[in-house]
N, C-alpha and C positions, 0 to 999 in steps of 0.2 A: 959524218951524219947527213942524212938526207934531209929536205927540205920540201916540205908541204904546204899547202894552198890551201887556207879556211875560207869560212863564212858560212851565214847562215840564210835561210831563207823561212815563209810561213807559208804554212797549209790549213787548209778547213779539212778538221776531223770531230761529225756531227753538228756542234752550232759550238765548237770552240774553236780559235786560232791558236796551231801549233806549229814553235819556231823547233826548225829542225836544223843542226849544228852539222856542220861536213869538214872533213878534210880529204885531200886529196894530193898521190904520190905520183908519179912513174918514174920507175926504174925497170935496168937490164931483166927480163925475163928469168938469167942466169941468177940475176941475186936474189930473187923471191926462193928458190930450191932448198935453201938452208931452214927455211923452214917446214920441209915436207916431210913428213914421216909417214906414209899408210898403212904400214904396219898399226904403228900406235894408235892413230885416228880412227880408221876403219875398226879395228876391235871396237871401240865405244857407240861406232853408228851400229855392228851388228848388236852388242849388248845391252843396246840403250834407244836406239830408235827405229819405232814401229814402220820405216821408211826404207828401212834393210832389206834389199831384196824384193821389192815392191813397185820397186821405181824403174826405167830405165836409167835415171841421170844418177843413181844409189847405189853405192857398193852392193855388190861387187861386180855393178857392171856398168863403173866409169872407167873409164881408159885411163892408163897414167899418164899423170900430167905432161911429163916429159915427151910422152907421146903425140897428146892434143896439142901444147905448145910448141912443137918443133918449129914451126914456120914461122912464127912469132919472134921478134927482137926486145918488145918492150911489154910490159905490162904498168898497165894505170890501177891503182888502187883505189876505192871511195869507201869513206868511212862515215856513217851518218849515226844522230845520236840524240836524241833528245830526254830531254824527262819527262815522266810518267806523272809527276807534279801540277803538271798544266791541266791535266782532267778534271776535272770535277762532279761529284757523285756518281764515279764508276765505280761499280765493285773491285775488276780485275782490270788497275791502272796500268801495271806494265807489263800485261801480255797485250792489252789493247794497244798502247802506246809502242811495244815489241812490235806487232805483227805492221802497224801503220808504215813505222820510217822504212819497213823490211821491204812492204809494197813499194814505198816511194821511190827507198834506194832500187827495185826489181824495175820499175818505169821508169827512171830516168837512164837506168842504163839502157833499160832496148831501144829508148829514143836517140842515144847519140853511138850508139854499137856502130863502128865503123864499115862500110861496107869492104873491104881487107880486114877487117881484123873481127872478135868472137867476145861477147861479155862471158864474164864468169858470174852467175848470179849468186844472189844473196841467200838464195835458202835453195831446198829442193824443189825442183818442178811443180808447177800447180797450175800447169794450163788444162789440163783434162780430169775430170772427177773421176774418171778411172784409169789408169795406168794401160796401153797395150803389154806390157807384161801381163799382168796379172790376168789378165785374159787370154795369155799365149799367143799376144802376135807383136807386131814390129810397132812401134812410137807410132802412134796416129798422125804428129807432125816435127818427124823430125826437121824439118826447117828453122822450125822455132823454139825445140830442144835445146836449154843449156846445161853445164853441170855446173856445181858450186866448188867455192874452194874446199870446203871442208870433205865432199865427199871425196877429191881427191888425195886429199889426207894431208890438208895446210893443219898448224897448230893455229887457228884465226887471233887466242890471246896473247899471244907471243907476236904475230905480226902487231896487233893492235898495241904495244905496248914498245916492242921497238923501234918499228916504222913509224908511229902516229904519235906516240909518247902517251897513250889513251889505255887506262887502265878498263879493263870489262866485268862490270861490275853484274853481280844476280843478284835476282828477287828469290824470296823465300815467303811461305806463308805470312809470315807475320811483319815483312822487312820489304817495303817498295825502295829498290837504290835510286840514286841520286839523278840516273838517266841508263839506258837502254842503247843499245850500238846494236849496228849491222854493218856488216862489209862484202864487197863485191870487187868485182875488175871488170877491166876490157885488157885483151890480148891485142897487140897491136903489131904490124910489119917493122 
């Protein structure tokens, strides 16, 4: 079994302090693979998310992984998590409290992104309000382009659960869970 590094740290979101929970892995590049399937995964981003085909960092025009990680020996894992609990008189606790640690985790990676090695962000691209796709030409920056695991086609609850021991829990109308997770990497030499 692998062996992770916690703790926690606080954040101002609006006039509240919110403790945001981490953990963190690295292992061989090679062992992350077991959980990749793009098959499986990418059918659910085309089925399911209005991101399909829209994005440059979006299926079906992320590179596979195996491809982008060639050069890579290691990947670091971060897994961040809070509850949606701490808000107070929000309507929509945990997509506000979702999208926050998603930010936090997306900034803290490009601050410590090695210069040899590549983050794998936590969600799809959101540095341009419109996509060079979708306008028919090339990434406006791709310098600053990442993809995420998911669009490469990781199973993220399945990592989250046997790398982290971190079960991922969803909101539903009427059901705020107990805390919210986001997960990212860094690709490393």
């Amino acid at each position: 079994m692998n062996t992770y590094q916690t703790g926690s740290f606080t954040k101002q979101l609006n006039n509240t302090q919110i403790t945001i929970h981490y953990k963190q892995l690295e292992i061989n590049t090679i062992e992350i693979s077991s959980y990749l399937n793009p098959t499986e995964f990418n059918a659910y981003c085309k089925n399911g998310c209005p991101n399909h085909s829209q994005k440059w960092t979006c299926p079906p025009n992320c590179p596979s992984f195996e491809n982008y990680a060639k050069d890579y020996s290691k990947i670091s894992l971060y897994l961040f998590y809070t509850s949606p609990n701490q808000l107070k008189e929000v309507e929509d606790k945990a997509l506000l409290a979702y999208n926050f640690i998603k930010e936090e985790l997306q900034s803290y990676l490009r601050q410590i992104e090695p210069e040899n090695g590549k983050m794998i962000a936590a969600n799809s691209c959101e540095l341009c309000t419109t996509c060079g796709l979708v306008l028919g030409k090339e990434c406006h920056i791709p310098d600053k382009m990442r993809y995420n695991l998911v669009a490469f086609g990781f199973n993220v609850s399945k990592i989250m659960t046997d790398l982290f021991q971190h079960e991922l829990k969803w909101a539903s109308k009427d059901q705020i869970p107990d805390f919210v997770s986001s997960v990212g990497a860094l690709l490393k030499k």
